[in-house]
VEXMI-916236 format. One record per residue (C-alpha): residue number from 1; residue in one letter; x, y, z. Coordinates in nm, 3 decimals, m for minus. Example, Ala and Ser with C-alpha at 12.3 -4.5 7.8 and 13.67 -1.06 7.14 Angstrom:
<rs>
resi resn x y z
1 a 1.230 m0.450 0.780
2 s 1.367 m0.106 0.714
</rs>
This chain:
<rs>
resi resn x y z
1 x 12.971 15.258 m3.758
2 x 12.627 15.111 m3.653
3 x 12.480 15.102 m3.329
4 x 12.623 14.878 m3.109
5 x 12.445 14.539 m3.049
6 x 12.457 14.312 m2.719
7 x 12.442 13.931 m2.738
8 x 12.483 13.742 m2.395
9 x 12.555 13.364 m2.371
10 x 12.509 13.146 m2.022
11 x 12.822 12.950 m2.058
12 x 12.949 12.670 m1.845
13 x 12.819 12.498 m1.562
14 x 12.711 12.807 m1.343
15 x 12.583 12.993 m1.637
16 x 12.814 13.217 m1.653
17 x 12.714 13.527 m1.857
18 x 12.957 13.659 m2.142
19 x 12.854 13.920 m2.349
20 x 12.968 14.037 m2.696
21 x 12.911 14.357 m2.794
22 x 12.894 14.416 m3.201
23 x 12.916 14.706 m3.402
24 x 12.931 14.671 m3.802
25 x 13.124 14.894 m3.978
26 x 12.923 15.057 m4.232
27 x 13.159 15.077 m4.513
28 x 13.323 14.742 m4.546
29 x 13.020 14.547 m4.396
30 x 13.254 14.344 m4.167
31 x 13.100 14.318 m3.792
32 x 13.393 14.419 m3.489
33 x 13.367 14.316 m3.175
34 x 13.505 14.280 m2.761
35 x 13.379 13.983 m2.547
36 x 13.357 14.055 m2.136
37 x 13.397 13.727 m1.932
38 x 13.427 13.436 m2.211
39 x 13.338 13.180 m1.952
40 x 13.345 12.765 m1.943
41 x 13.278 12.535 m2.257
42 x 13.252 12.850 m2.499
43 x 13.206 12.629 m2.812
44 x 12.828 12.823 m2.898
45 x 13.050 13.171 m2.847
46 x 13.312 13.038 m3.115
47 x 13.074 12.945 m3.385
48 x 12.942 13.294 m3.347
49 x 13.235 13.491 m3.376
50 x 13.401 13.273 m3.673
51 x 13.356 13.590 m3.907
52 x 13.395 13.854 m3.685
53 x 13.667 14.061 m3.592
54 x 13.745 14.102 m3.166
55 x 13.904 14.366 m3.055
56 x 13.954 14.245 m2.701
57 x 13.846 14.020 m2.418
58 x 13.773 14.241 m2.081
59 x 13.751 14.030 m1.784
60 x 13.540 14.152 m1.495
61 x 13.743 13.930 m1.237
62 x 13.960 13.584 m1.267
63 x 13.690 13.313 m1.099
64 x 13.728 13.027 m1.352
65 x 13.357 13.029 m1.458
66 x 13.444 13.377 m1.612
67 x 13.815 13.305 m1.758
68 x 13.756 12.969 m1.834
69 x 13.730 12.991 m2.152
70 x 14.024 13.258 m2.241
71 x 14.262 13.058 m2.381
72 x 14.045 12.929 m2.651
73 x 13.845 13.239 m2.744
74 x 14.213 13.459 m2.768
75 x 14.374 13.166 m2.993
76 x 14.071 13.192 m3.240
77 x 13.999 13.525 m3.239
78 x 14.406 13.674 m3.190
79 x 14.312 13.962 m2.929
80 x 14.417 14.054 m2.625
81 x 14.316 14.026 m2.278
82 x 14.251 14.296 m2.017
83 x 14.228 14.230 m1.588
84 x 14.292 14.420 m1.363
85 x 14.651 14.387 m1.201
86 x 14.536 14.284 m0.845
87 x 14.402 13.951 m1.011
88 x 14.669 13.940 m1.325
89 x 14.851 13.593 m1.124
90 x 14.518 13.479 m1.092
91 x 14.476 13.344 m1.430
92 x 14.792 13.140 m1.406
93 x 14.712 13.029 m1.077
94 x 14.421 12.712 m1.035
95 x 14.453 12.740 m0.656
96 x 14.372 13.169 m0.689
97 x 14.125 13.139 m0.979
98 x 13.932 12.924 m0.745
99 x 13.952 12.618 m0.999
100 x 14.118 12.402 m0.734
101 x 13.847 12.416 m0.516
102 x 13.553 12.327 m0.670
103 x 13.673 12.008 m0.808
104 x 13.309 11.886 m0.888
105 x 13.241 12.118 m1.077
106 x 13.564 12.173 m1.293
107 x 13.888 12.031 m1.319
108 x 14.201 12.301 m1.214
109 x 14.151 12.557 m1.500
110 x 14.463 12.777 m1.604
111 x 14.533 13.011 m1.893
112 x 14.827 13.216 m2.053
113 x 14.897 13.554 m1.921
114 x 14.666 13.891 m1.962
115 x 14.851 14.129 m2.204
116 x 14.709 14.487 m2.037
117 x 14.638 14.552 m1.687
118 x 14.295 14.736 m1.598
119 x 14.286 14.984 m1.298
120 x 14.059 15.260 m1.177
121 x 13.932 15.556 m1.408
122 x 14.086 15.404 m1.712
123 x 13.934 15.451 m2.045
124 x 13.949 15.180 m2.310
125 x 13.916 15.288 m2.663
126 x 13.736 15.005 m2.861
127 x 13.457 14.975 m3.138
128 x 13.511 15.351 m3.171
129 x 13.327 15.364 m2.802
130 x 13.476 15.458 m2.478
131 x 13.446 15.205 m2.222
132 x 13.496 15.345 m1.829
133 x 13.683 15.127 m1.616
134 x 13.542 15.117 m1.235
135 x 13.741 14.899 m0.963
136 x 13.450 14.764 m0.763
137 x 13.650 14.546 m0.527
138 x 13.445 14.306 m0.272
139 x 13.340 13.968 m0.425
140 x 13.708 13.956 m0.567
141 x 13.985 14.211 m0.476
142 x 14.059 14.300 m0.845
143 x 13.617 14.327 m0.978
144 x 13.575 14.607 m1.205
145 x 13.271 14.691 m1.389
146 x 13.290 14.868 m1.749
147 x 13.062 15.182 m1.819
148 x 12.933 15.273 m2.153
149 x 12.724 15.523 m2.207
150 x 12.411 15.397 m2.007
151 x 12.526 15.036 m1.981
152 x 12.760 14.894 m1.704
153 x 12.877 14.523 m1.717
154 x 12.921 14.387 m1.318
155 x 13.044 14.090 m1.346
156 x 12.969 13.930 m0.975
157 x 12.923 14.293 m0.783
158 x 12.567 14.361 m0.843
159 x 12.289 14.133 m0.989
160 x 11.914 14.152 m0.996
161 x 11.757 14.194 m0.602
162 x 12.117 13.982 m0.501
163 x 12.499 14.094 m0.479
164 x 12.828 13.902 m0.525
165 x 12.906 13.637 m0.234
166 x 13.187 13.745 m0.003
167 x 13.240 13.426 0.208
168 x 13.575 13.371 m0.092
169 x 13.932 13.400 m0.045
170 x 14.000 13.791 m0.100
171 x 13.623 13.840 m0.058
172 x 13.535 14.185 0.150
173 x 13.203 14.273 0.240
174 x 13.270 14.577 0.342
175 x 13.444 14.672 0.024
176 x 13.175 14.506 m0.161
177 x 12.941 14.769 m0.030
178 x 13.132 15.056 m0.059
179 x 13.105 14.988 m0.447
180 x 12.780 14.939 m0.499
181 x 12.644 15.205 m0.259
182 x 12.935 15.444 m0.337
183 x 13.012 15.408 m0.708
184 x 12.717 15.223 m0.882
185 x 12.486 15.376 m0.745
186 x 12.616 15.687 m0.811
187 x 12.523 15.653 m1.148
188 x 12.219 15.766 m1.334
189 x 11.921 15.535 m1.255
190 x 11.819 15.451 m1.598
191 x 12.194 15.264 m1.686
192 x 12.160 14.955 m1.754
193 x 12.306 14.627 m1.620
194 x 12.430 14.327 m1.732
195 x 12.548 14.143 m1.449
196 x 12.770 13.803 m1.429
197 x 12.481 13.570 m1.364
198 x 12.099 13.585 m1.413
199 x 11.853 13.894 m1.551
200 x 11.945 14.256 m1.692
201 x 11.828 14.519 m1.423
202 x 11.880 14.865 m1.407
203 x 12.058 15.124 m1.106
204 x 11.717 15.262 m1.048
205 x 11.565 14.917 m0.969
206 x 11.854 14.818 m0.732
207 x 11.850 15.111 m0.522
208 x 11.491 15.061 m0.475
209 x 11.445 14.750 m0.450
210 x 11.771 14.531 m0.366
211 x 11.723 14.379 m0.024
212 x 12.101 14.375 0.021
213 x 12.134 14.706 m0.033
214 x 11.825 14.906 0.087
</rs>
């Protein structure tokens, strides 16, 4: 199998980012791959995936500018969907996924039911890579972040020099702290993130520079 490759879209109307993560296998030539957070209007994510296989669609958490675009991306591509359970009724739920309320921005957004529920210190198996599951609760009660080797995907927990907003339903700020300072950082400086919205930054930065967080 090659070395896995990272491709990141800003989809919707608060640039959401998804990411798909590629590996080709060297023997057949075909190119596998998982999507995290396949967010609103996902039409430039479809063309790129028409001749690739996915493996899965990880959600970080169930705000409709990252599950917007489930429905669409798991009829074309036949895969499954992981969340964690805290947010599972989320996705069927316009009023939860926080659809309802932003009215201007989108109309009520549902989609079909997650088939596996995520939860803390899981491993996923996929690409031939192991993929850590952390619950980083605070922005949204059910937020986890995915570690691989040296990079971690956030969703809305920690971005670069900001965190996730906490003034939403089932938003805790004091749980939102206790996983960044207690689990993320934790980790080796040089990993790598790839947050929900804006820039790539690493641990290392963050805990030195992050004005939230310092």
């Amino acid at each position: 199998m090659s070395e896995m490759r990272v491709e990141s879209f800003a989809l919707g109307p608060l640039q959401t980012n998804c990411y798909l993560l590629t590996v080709k296998d060297e023997e057949t030539g075909k190119e596998r791959g998982l999507i995290i957070d396949p967010g609103m209007n996902p039409k430039g994510l479809l063309k790129r995936i028409a001749d690739t296989h996915i493996e899965a669609i990880l959600l970080t958490h169930a705000h409709f500018d990252h599950m917007g675009g489930v429905d669409e991306v798991r009829k074309a591509a036949g895969c499954p969907v992981y969340i964690h359970d805290l947010e599972a009724d989320w996705l069927t739920d316009a009023g939860k996924n926080g659809s309802m309320r932003w009215q201007d921005v989108t109309p009520p957004l549902t989609t079909d039911p997650a088939e596996y529920a995520l939860d803390e210190g899981m491993t996923l198996e996929l690409l031939g890579e192991k993929f850590r599951v952390m619950h980083t609760p605070g922005h949204s009660p059910g937020s986890v972040s995915f570690l691989r080797g040296n990079d971690l995907f956030s969703g809305d927990v920690l971005f670069r020099l900001s965190v996730g907003r906490t003034d939403l339903p089932g938003s805790r700020e004091r749980d939102l702290y206790a996983s960044i300072q207690g689990k993320l950082y934790k980790l080796p400086d040089e990993v790598k993130v790839y947050p929900g919205h804006g820039p790539r930054t690493t641990i290392g930065f963050e805990k030195a520079n992050n004005p939230f967080t310092r």
